[in-house]
N, C-alpha and C positions, 0 to 999 in steps of 0.2 A: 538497162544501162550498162553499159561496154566499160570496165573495171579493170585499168592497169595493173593494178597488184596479183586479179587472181589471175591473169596470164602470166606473170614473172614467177609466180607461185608454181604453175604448172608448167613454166619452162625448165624450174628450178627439180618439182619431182620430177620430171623425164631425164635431166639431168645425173640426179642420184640413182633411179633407178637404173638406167644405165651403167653406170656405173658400178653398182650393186653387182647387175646381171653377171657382168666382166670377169667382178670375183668369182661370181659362184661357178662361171663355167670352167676357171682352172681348178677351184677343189669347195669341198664343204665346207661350209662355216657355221661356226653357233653365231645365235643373236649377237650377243655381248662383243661377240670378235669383229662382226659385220659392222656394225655398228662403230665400233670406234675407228676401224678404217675410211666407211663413210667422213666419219665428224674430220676426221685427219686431212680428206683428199678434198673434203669440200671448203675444209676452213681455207684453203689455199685460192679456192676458184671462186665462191660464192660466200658475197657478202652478205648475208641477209639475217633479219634478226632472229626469225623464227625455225633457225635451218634444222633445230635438234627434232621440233615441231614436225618438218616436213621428211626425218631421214626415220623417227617412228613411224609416220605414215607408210612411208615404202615397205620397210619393216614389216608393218603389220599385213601389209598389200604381199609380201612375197610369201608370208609365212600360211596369208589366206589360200595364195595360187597353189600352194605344197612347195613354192621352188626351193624355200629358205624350211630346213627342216631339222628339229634339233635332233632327233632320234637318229638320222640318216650318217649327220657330222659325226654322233658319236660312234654308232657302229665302224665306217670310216676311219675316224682317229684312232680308237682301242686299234683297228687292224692294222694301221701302220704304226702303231707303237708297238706291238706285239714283233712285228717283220722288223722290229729295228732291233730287240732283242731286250724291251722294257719289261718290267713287271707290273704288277695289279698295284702296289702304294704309288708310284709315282704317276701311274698312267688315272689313278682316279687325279692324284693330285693336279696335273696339268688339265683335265676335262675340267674340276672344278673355277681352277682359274682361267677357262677360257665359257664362263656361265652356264655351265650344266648342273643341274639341278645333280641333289647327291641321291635321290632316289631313281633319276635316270643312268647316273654312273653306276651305281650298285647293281642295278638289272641288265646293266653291259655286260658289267664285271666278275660277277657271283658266278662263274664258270666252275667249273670242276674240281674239286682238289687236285686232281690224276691230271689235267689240262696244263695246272700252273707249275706241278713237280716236274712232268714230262720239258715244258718250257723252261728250267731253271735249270735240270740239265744239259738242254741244246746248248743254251747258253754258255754255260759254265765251259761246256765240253767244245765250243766254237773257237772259243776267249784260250784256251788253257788245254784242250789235247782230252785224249780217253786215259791218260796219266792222271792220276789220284795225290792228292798232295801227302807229301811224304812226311813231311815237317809241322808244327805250330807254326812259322813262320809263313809258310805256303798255303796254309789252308785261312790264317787272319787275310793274309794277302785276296785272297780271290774270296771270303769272306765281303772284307771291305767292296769290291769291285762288285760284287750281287745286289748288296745293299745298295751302293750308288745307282745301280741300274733299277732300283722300286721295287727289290724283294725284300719281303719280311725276316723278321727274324727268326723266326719259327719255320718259315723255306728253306729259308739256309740250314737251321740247323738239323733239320729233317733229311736234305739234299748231305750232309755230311755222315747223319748215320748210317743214313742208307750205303755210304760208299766205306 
């Protein structure tokens, strides 16, 4: 028997998949973030009661195909926050709010000490010159400015002995 709803259903997944797909070929996404863009773009086009029902289904259908991969977003994101000139606290802190598990951020993250010193230098020295701050005034200043960018305080105050 020929059943209008599972066809509107499977008009409905081809829909969101689709749609899905779109995201994913401009960049990576975790679950969590796909997901609420989904519920965003569909709550505009499709009425249907069961939509949360049918955008897990894709979900679990992209994450079966490998398209949708959490491991992938996060290597990806850590490397462009890194190229933006972020540190390890903030950079976990943004993966977790975008649903990465904090065991998968940690095995991102857990890099080198010598990786994250050497990076707090680029930085420091990008921001502010191979000039050393001369003053308490100058060194709270670009102090503050590390910390905003998600280095610890124990970087900073490491990155200041050192110099």
């Amino acid at each position: 028997m020929y059943c209008m709803e599972d066809e509107q259903n499977k008009k409905c997944r081809r829909q969101i998949r689709t749609s899905a797909m779109n995201m994913l070929a401009a960049r990576e996404h975790s679950c969590v973030e796909l997901r609420q863009k989904l519920v965003r773009k569909m709550a505009n086009t499709i009425t249907q009661a069961n939509i949360d029902e049918l955008i897990d289904d894709v979900l679990q259908q992209l994450l079966t195909d490998n398209l949708l991969n959490e491991q992938r977003f996060a290597q990806s994101f850590i490397r462009s926050r890194i190229n933006k000139g972020s540190g390890p606290v903030k950079i976990r802190h943004e993966l977790l709010a975008r649903g990465i598990s904090t065991e998968l951020a940690d095995d991102y993250l857990d890099d080198s000490y010598e990786f994250w010193q050497q990076h707090i230098k680029a930085v420091r020295s990008k921001r502010y010159g191979l000039n050393h701050p001369k003053s308490y005034k100058e060194r709270a200043k670009q102090s503050r400015f590390l910390y905003q960018r998600g280095f610890s305080g124990e970087f900073i105050r490491r990155l200041f002995n050192e110099i």
